[in-house]
C-alpha positions as CSV (number, residue, x, y, z in Angstrom):
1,X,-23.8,42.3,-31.6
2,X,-23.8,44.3,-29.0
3,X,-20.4,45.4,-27.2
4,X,-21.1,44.7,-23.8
5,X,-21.2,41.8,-24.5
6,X,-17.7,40.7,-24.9
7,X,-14.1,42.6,-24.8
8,X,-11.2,42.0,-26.7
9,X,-8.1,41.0,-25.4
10,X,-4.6,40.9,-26.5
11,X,-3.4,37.2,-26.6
12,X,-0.7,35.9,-28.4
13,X,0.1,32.1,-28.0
14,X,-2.2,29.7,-26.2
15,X,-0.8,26.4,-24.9
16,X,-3.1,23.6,-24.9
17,X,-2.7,19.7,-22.9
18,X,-4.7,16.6,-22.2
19,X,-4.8,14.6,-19.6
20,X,-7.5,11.7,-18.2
21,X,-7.6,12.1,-14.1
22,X,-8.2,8.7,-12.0
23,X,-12.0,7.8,-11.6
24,X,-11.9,10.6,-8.2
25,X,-9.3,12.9,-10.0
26,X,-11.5,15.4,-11.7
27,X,-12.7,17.2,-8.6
28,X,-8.8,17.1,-7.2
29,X,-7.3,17.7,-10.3
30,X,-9.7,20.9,-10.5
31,X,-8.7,21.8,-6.8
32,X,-4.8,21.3,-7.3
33,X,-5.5,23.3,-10.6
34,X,-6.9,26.6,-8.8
35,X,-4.7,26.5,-5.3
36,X,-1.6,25.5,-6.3
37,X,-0.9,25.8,-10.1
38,X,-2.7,29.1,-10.6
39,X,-0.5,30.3,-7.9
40,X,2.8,29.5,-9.6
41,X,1.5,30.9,-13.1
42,X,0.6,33.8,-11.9
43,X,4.4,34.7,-10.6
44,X,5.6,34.4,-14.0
45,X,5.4,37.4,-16.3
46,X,3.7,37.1,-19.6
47,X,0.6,34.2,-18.0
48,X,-2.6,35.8,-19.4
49,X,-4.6,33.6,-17.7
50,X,-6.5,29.7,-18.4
51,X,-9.0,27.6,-18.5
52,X,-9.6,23.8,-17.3
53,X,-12.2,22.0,-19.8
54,X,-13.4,18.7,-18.3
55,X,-16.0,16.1,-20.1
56,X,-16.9,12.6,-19.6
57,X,-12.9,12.2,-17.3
58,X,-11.0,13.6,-19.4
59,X,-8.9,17.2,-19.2
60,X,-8.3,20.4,-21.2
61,X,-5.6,23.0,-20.0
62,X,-5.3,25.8,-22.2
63,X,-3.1,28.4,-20.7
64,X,-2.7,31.9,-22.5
65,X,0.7,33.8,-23.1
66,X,1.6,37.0,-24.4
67,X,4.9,35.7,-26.1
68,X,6.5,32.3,-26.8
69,X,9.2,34.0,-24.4
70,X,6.8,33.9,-21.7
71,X,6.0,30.4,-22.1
72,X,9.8,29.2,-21.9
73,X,10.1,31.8,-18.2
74,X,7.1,28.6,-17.8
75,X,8.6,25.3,-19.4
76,X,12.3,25.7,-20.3
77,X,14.2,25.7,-23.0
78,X,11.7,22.6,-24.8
79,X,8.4,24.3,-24.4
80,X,6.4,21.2,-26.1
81,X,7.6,19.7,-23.2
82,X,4.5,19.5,-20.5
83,X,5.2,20.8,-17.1
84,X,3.0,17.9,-14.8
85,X,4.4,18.0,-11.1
86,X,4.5,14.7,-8.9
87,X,1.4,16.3,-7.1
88,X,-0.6,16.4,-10.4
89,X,0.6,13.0,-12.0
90,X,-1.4,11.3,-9.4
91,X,-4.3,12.5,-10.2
92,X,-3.8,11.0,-13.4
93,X,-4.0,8.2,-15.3
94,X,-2.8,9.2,-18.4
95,X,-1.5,12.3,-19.6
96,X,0.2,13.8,-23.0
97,X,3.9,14.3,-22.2
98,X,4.0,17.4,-24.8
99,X,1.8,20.4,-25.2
100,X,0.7,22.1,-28.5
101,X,1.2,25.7,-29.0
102,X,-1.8,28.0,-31.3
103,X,-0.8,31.6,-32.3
104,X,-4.5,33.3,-30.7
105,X,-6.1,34.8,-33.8
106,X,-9.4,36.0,-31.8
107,X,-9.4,36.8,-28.7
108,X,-13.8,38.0,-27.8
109,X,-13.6,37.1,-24.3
């Protein structure tokens, strides 16, 4: 493999949720996502960054931390607890009322 083609990065804990938007809630979901979500994680220290998977209406939020510490500055003292503001929820039909937490192994990005 050549090693332009990716760059390793030092991750630590990635946070992952689920969620399934209302019929027109993928596209806003995705816009609440990048203007107003991205904008608070990126005030708190330790937020490495994310990604929003969507298939078939349905939601993946995986969120990348350097340190469990970082992701209670995010969610509080219960960081299984998901974080889904009033803004978000209504966009949604469903969503998972906890989070699960994976210590990154690999990180080729």
């Amino acid at each position: 493999m050549h090693s332009a083609w990716f760059r390793y990065v030092a991750l630590h804990v990635a946070r992952t949720w689920h969620a399934d938007p209302t019929p027109d809630g993928c596209e806003a979901y995705r816009h609440h996502f990048t203007s107003v979500v991205l904008e608070e994680l990126r005030r708190i220290e330790g937020f490495r960054g994310a990604y929003v998977l969507m298939r078939d209406g349905h939601v993946q939020v995986i969120s990348l931390w350097e340190s469990y510490e970082a992701v209670q500055r995010f969610a509080g003292d219960d960081i299984d607890r998901a974080v889904v503001e009033p803004a978000a929820a209504a966009l949604l039909v469903r969503y998972d009322g906890h989070c699960t937490h994976y210590e990154v192994a690999v990180a080729a990005i």
